[in-house]
C-alpha positions in Angstrom: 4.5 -10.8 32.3 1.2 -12.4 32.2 -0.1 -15.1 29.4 -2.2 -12.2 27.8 0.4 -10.1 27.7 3.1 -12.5 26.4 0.6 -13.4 24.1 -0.4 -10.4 23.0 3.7 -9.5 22.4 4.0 -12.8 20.5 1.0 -12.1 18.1 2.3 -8.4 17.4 5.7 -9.2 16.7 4.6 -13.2 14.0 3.5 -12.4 10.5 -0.2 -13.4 10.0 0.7 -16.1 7.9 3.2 -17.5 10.6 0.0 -17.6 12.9 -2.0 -19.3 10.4 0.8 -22.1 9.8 0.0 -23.0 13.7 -3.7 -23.6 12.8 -2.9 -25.9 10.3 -3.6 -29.1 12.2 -5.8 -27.7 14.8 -9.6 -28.8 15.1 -12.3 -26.5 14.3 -13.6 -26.8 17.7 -10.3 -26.0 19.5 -9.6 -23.1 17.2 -13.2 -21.9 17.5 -12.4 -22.5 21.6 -8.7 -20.0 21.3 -10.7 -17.7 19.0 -13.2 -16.9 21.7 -10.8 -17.0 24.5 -8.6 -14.4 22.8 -11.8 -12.2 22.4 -12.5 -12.2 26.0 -8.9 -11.8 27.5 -8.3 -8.2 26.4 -9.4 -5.8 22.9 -5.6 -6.1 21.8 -6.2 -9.8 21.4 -9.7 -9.7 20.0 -8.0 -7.7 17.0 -6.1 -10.7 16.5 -8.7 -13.2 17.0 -10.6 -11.2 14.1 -7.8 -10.9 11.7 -7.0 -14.8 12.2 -10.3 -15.4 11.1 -10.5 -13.6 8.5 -7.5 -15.2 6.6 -8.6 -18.8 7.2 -10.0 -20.6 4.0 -13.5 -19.8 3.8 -14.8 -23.0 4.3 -13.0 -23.7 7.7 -14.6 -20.3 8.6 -18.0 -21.7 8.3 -17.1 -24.6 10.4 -15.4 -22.5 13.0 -18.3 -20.1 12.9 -21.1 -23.4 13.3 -18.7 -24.1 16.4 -18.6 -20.3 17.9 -22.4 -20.8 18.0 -22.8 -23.5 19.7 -20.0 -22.7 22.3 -21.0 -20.8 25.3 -19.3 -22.6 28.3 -16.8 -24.9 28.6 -14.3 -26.4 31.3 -11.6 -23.7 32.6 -9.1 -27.0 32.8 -9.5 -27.7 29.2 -9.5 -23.9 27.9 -6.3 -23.0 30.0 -4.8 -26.3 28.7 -5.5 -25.3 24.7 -4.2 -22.3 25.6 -0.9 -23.4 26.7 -1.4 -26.1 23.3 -1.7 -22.9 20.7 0.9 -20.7 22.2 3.0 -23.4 22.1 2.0 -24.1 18.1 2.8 -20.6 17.6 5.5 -20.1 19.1 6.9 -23.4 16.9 5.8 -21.8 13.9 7.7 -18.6 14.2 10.7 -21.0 14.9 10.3 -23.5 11.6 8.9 -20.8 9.4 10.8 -18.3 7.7 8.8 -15.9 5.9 9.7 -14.0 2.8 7.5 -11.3 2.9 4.3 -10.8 0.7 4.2 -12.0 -2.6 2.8 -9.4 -4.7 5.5 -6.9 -2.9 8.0 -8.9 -3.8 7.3 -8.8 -7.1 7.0 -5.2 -7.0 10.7 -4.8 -5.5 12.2 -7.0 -8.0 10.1 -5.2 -10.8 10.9 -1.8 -9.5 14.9 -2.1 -10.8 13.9 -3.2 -14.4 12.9 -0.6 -17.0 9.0 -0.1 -17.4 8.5 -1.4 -20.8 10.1 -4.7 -18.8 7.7 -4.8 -16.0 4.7 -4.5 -18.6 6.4 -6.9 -20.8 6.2 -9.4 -17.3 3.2 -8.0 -16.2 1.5 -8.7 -19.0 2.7 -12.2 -19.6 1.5 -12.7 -15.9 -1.7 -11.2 -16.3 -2.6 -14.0 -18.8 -1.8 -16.8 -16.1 -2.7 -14.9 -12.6 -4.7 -11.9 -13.6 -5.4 -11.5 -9.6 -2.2 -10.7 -8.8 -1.6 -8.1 -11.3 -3.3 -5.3 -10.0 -1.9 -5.6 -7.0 2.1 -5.6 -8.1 1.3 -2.5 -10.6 -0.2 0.0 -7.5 2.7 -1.1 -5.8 5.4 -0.2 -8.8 3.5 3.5 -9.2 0.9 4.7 -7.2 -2.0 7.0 -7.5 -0.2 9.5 -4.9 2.6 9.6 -6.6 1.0 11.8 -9.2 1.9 14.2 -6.8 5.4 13.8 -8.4 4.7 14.1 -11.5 5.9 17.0 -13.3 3.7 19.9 -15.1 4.8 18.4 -18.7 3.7 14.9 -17.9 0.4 16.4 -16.5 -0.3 18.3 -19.3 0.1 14.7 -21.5 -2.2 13.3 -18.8 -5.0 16.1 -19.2 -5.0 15.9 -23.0 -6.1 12.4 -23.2 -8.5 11.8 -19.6 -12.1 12.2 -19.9 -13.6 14.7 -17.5 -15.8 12.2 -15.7 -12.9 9.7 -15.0 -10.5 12.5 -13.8 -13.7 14.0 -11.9 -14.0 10.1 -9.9 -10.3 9.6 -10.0 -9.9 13.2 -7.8 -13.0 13.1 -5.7 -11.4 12.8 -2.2 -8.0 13.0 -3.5 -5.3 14.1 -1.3 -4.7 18.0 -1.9 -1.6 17.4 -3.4 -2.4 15.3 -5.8 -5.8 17.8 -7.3 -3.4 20.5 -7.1 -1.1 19.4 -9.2 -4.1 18.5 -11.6 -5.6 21.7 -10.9 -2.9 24.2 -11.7 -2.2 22.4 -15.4 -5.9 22.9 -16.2 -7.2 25.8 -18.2 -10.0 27.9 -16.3 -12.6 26.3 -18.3 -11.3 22.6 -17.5 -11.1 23.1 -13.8 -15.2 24.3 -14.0 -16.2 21.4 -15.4 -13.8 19.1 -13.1 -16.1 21.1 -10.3 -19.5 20.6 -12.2 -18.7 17.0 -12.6 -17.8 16.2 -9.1 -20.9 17.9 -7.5 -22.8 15.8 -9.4 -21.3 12.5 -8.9 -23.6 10.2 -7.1 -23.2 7.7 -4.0 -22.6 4.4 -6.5 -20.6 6.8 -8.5 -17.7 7.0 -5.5 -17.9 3.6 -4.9 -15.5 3.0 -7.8 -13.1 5.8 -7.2 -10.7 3.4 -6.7 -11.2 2.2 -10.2 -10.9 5.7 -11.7 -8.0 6.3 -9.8 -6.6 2.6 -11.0 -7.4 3.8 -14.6 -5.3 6.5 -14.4 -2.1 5.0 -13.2 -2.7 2.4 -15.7 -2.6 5.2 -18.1 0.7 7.0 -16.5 2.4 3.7 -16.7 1.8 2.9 -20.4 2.8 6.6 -21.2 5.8 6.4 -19.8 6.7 3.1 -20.8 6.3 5.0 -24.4 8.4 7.7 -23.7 5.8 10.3 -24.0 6.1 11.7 -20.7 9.0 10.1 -17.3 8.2 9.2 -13.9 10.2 10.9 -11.7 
């Protein structure tokens, strides 16, 4: 196997954060040097090169990036020796880290065994002290395509209480599933205006789908946690 490919192997199989750990302690230039080498030795490792630097603290980025610039040759003795240097970081990073997965996930693993007036209780508690983090935990308890789940009674709930422009956002681009099961609860006159509102929705409008879509979740979660309508 050669060093791209074991390389290549190595990155694919380490958690980004394991790869970040190596870079710890290593100089701007020298990372900004490995960086550049990995975009050069094939595309697999120029996908990693990008995603390392794009979870580095911002201001190392800017120093990194002030280095990429002014790098356009440099000795093949020093590269292949960083080379050998990083690997070798790496490679003692997977062995003295032991990561625990993603935070926010988690969360959302432990959370998804409690009761849902439980997780809001926490949720909201948490929101107060890392309101960041919050968003991110709830999509993972319910998501918006699991609405596709959802049975006709808690869709009807849902229907009687959404605005048409939010459910109009909230279902532009939607997986089928998902605006069928919307679609077949609505009345005849309901489903028109759904249409009329989406044709009309403009480009900043669908920028915040995602917001619509959050909205609505929000809403499902709260509703259930009430007992008005069960997540299945």
């Amino acid at each position: 196997m050669s060093d791209t490919q074991e390389l290549e192997t190595l990155l694919d199989e380490i958690h980004p954060q394991v790869i970040l750990a190596a870079f710890q302690t290593v100089d701007d230039a020298d990372a900004a040097l490995f960086l550049l080498m990995l975009k050069t030795a094939s595309d697999a490792l120029a996908a990693h090169a990008g995603k390392i630097f794009a979870q580095l603290p911002f201001e190392k980025q800017v120093s990194i990036a002030e280095k990429v610039i002014a790098m356009e040759i440099v000795e093949s003795e020093r590269a292949q020796q960083l080379w050998h240097t990083l690997v070798a970081k790496i490679k003692e990073s997977r062995e003295q880290t032991l990561f625990l997965g993603e935070g926010t996930e988690n969360l959302a693993k432990l959370l998804s065994h409690a009761d849902i007036a439980t997780q809001n209780r926490l949720l909201e508690v948490l929101g107060e002290r890392q309101p960041e983090v919050v968003n991110s935990v709830t999509e993972q308890l319910f998501t918006f395509d699991e609405l596709a789940r959802l049975g006709d009674e808690a869709i009807v709930t849902i229907l009687q209480v959404l605005d048409t422009s939010t459910l109009a956002l909230a279902l532009h681009g939607a997986p089928p599933a998902i605006r069928d099961r919307f679609v077949e609860n609505m009345s005849a006159s309901q489903a028109e205006a759904i249409e009329a509102e989406t044709a009309q929705l403009t480009f900043e409008q669908t920028q915040i789908v995602d917001t619509a879509r959050q909205s609505i979740v929000t809403l499902v979660r709260n509703f259930a946690a009430k007992g008005m309508l069960k997540l299945q």
